[in-house]
N, C-alpha and C positions, 0 to 999 in steps of 0.2 A: 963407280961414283954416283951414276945415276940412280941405280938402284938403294945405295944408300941413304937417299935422301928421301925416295920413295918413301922405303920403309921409316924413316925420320918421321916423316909427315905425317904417313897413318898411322904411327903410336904416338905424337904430336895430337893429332886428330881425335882417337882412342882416349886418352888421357883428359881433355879438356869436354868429352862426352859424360866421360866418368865421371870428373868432377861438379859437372852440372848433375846430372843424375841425384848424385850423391847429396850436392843442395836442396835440388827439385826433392828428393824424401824428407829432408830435415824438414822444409820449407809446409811437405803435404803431412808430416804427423805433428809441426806446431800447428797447422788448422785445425785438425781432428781433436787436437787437446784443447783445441777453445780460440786459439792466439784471433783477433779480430785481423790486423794485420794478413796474417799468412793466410785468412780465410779469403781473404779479398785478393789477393797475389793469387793463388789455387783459383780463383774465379773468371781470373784473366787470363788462366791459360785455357782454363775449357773451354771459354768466348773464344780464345785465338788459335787454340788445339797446337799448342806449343809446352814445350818442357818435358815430352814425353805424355802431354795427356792428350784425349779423344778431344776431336771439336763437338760440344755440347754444349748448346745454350739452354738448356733444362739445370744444366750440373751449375751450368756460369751462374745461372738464379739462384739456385739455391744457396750454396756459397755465398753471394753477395748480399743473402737474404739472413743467415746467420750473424754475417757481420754488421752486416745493418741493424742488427737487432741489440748490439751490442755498442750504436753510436758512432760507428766509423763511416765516418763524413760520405769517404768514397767510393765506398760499397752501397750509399741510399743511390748516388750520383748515377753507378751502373746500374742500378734495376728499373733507374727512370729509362736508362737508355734500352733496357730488353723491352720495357711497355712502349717505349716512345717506337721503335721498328717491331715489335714484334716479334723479337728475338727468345725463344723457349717460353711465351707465353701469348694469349692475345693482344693485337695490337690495341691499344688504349692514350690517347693522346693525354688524357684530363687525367689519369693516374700520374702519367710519365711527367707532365707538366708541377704535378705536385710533390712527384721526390725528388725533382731537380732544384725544386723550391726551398723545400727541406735542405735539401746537402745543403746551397750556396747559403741559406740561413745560418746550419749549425757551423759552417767554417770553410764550407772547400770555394774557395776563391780564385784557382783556377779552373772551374767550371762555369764560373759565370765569366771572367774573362773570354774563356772560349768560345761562350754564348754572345757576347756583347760584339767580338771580332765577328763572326757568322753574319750577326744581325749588321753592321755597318758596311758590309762586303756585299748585304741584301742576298748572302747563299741563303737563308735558311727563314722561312716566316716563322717559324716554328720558334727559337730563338731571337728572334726579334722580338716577340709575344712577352718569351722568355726575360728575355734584358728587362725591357719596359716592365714589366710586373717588377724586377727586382730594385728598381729605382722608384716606383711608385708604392710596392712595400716596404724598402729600408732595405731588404736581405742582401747583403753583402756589399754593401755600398750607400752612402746617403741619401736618402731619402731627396728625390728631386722632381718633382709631378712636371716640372716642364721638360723636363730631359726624357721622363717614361712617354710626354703626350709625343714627343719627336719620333720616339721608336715605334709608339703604336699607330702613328699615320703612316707610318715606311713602310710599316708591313701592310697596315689596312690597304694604303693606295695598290700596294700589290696583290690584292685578294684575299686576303685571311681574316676568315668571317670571326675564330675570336679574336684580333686585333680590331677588330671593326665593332664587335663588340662593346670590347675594355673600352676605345678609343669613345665610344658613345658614350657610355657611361661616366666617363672622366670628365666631360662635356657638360653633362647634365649635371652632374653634382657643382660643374664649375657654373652653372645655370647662362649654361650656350645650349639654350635649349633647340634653337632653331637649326643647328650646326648638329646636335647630336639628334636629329629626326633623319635626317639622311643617311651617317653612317647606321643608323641601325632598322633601316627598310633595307640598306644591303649587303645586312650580316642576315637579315631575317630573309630575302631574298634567295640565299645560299643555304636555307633550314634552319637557322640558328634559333633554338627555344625560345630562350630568353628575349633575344631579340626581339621574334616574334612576337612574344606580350609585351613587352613595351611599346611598339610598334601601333601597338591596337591602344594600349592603355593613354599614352603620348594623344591618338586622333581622336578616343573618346573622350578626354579634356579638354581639347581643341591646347594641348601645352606645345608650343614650338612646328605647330602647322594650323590648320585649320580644323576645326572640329567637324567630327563625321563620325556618329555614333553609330550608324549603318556598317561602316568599312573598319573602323575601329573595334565592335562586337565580334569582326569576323576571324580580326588578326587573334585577339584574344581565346578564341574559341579555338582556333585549331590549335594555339599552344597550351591548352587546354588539354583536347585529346591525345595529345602526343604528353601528358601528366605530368606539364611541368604546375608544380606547388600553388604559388603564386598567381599563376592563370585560372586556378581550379579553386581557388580562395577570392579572387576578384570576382568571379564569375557567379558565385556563392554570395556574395553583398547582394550582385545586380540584381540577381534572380528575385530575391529578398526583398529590395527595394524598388525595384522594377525602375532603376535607373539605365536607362539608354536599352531597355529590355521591356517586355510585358512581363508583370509579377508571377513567378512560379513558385509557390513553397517546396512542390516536391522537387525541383531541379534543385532548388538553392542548397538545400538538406542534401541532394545527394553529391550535388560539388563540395561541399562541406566536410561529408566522410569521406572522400578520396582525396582532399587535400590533407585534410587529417592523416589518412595514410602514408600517404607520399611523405609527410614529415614536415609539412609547416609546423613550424610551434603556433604559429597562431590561429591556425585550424584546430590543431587538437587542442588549444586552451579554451576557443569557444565552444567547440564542440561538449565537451566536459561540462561549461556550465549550464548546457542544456539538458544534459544528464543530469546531472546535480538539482534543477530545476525543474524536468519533465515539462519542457517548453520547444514552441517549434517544431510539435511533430514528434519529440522526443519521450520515450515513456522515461519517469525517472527513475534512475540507476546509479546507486552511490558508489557501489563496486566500481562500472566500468569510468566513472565519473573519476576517481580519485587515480584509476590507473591511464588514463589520456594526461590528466594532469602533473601527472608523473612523467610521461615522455612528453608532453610542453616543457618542462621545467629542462630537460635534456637539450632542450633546441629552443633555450634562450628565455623562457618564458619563467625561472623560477622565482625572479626578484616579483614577478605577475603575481605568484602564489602567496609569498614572504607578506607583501602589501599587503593581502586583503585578509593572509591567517595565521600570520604572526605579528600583530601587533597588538601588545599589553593598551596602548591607549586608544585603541578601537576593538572592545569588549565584542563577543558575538554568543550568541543563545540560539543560533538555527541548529534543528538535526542535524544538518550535514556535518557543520562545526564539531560536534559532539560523536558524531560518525567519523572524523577523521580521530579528532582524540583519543577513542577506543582503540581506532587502529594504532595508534605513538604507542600506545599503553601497552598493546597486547605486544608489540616491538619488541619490548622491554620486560615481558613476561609479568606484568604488574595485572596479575586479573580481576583480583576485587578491585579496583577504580574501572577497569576497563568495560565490568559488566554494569557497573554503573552508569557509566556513560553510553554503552549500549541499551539499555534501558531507557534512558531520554532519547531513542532516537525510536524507541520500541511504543513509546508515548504518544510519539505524534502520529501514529499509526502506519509506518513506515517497516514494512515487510523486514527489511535487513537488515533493523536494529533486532531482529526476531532471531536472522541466521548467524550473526555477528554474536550474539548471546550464545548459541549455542555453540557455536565454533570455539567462543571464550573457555566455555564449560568443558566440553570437552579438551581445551589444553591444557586448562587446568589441572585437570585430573592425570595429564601427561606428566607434567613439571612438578605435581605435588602430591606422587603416589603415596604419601600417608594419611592422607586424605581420605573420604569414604569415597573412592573413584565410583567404585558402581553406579552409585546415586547421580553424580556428576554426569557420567556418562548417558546415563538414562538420562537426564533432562536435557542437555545439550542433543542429543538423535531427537526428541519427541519435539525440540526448538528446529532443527533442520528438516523434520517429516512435514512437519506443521507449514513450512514456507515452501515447499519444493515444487507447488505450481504458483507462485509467485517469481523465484529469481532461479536464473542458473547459477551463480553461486552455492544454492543450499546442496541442487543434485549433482556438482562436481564435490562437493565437500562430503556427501556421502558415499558419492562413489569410490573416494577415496580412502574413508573408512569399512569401504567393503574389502578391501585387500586383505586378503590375509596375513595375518604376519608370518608366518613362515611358507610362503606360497610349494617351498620344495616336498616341507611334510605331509601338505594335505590335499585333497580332490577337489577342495574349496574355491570355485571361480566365483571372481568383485561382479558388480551390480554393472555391468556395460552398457545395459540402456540405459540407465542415469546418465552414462557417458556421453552416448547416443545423443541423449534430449537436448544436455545442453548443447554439445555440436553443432545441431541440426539448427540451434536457436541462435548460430555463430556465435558462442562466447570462445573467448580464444583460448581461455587454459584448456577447454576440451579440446578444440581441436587440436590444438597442439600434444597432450594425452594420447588422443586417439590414432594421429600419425604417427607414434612414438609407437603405438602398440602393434599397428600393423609395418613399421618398418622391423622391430624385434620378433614378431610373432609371441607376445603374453598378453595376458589375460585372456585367454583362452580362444583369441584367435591367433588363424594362421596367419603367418607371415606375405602381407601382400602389398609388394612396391607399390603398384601404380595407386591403391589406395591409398598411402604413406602418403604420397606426393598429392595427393588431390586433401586431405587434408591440410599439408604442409604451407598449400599453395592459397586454399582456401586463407589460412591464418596471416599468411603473408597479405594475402589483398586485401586486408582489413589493417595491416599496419602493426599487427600486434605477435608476429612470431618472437619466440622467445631466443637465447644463446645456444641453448643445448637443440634444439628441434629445427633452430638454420643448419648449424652442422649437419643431421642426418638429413634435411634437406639439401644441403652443399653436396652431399655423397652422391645422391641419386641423381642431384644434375652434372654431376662430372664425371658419374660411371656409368650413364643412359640406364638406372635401376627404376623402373614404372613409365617410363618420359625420354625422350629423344636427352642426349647429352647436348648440355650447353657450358661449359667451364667459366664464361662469361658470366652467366646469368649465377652460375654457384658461389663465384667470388660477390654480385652485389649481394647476396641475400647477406651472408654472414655480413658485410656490413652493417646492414640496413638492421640488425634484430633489436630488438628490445634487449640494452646491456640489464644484465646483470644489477642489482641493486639497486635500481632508479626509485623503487618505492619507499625504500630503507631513508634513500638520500633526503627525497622530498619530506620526510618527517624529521630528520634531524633539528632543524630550524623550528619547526612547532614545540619536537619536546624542548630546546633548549629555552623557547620563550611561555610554553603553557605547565610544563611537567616538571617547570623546578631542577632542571640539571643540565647538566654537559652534553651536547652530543657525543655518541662512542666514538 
């Protein structure tokens, strides 16, 4: 009898394994066909290595990271939780912070629940953070800045420098200024950036303590070196104005490009008009002028640009005006207007209405092969020879016309010192080229990492890498290709690049109010 029951149990046993099994495949080939759902189910088991699969929080990511991609709430929820421990990638608080934000925004409400219990239990500052952010943004619950200030001193009082933070902030905008100088000397106390410049910016306006332009300079400055934006664009005023400072033009200028960099919009907007103007130190530069002003307009700054060059009832006649024009024009492949208006920029004796003409001329003859190209062509190179020790513009644009067109058929290598020059002269479309070339090995050199990366790198500290040239820099900092591996620093880069289309963007608005039509 005993043994029948035995055997009862273990084909009892047998049979309810099978049947899972049998789920667990339905379950893992709806993932594989797409299903959001079973991608996110399949995620939790590799996180739990249940259902017959391996424990892998590599595999849990990615899964969670498919479905995520697809809108399911609780798959963004889980990949805050691998950043927020560290689970199959680095730990990162300020990611995991933002896809938790995410999920409880687009719907998952038992996440912030769970969050909000954490934070009043005082298990978790991390969730307390949490909560408070989501009652002082709305996500997933009303909107209540006094119930978010409640959460953010629970946790502050307990030590979490961003609750001590947020909690200053909240303060100061509530204009308790004296109340938020405390909490954030001891967010900034704990290394907190931000803090830190406020901290400094708060004593050199003497706002909610006493002024001390000495101790206040000092807090600013080191969040400064540590390149938070903001500190390095303040800093950039003082130097300028020699407020709370002795006047430095060259310091002001070079806090000013590396705020620029780092991604203030309002660094790269003034910075541009300095280019634009060939003021401050600045030689003028309509190219790199119109492309800063293209990533200001990315980081807030384009209603900045709208204002001053799209309006019909504030007419404008400067080159630059007429220099952005050509470029809406040449957008749209319209090149007799375009070489027109390159021409009035060619008037005022401005080098680039010179390389802009030929750049014109030779598209021309691209898009309008019935054309007498020849001729076209020929005067557009004798317009690009003519300026090529005035801008880098003219010798990346020949450089590019030295490429062969069939590079497989012929022995024929492009002009690489052209490439060189501008590089050297840090314009960022070469460097960017250039680390493209030595990460593939074409143009007729060999292929050399670590050079790849010192361009790549180059272009990045200037603010200006492009989409395509963060990736193969994302490659080599995640597969130690030229450069020790850092998978941290791979993921900011691609962040941080210059998207795609921003120049396209910022002219939309011009053609629609100078060139008579619709944006495309």
């Amino acid at each position: 009898m005993m043994r029948r029951a035995t055997i009862s149990a273990i084909l009892l046993a047998a049979s309810i394994t099978a049947a899972a099994n049998s789920e667990g495949n339905a379950v893992l080939q709806q993932a594989e066909a797409g299903d959001a759902k079973a991608q996110n189910t399949v995620g939790e088991w590799c996180y739990n290595g249940s259902n017959g699969m391996e424990h892998d929080y590599v595999a849990a990511l990615q899964w969670w990271a498919k479905a995520a991609k697809q809108g399911y709430v609780e798959a963004v929820g889980n990949m805050g939780m691998c950043y927020r421990y560290g689970h199959g990638v680095e730990r990162d608080s300020v990611r995991a912070m933002q896809l938790y934000l995410k999920s409880i925004k687009d719907g998952n409400d038992s996440l912030f629940i769970a969050s909000l219990d954490a934070a009043e239990q005082r298990d978790s500052l991390f969730d307390g953070v949490l909560a408070a952010l989501c009652y002082q943004k709305g996500n997933g619950v009303k909107r209540n800045a006094q119930r978010a200030e409640q959460l953010f001193t629970l946790a502050a009082q307990n030590g979490s420098a961003d609750a001590q933070r947020e909690l200053a902030l909240l303060l100061l905008n509530s204009r308790r200024e004296t109340e938020s100088v405390g909490w954030f000397l001891q967010a900034a106390s704990q290394g907190d950036v931000s803090a830190t410049y406020f901290s400094g910016m708060l004593r050199m306006d003497g706002i909610g303590i006493e002024r001390d332009t000495i101790a206040g300079f000092a807090y600013i400055r080191k969040a400064a070196d540590k390149g938070f934006p903001q500190a390095l664009f303040d800093l950039s005023q003082r130097y300028a104005s020699g407020i709370g400072v002795e006047r430095d033009s060259t310091a002001a200028r070079d806090c000013l490009r590396k705020a620029a960099a780092k991604g203030s919009g309002r660094a790269q907007w003034e910075y541009a008009c300095r280019l634009r103007d060939g003021r401050d130190g600045e030689k003028l530069n309509f190219d790199m002028a119109v492309r800063w002003m293209a990533m200001s307009a990315e980081n807030g700054y384009e209603f900045t640009f709208q204002r001053q060059y799209c309006n019909r009832n504030v007419p404008d006649s400067t080159a630059f005006f007429y220099f952005l024009k050509g470029m809406a024009l040449m957008d749209r492949e319209r090149f007799d207007e375009a070489l027109e208006a390159f021409a009035r920029v060619e008037d005022a004796g401005i080098a680039e209405g010179t390389t802009m003409r030929g750049i014109a001329l030779i598209g021309k003859s691209m898009m309008l092969p019935e054309l007498n190209s020849d001729s076209l062509i020929a005067e557009g190179m004798e317009c690009l020879k003519a300026t090529t020790d005035k801008n880098d513009l003219a010798k990346y644009s020949l450089f590019l016309l030295s490429i062969p067109a069939d590079s497989a058929a012929t022995e024929a290598k492009p002009d690489v010192e052209l490439l060189e020059a501008a590089a050297t002269n840090g314009y960022p479309l070469a460097l960017c080229e250039l680390g493209t070339a030595y990460y593939k090995g074409i143009y007729g050199l060999a292929q050399d990492y670590a050079k790849a990366v010192e361009y790549f790198r180059a272009t990045d500290e200037i603010g200006m890498i492009d989409e395509e040239s963060a990736k193969l820099y994302a490659d080599c900092l995640r597969k130690g290709l030229g450069t020790d591996a850092n998978p941290a620093e791979a993921k900011a880069v691609t962040e941080r690049a210059q998207k795609n289309g921003a120049l396209k963007k910022l002219f939309e608005p011009f053609a629609k109010t100078w060139l008579g039509e619709e944006p495309e």
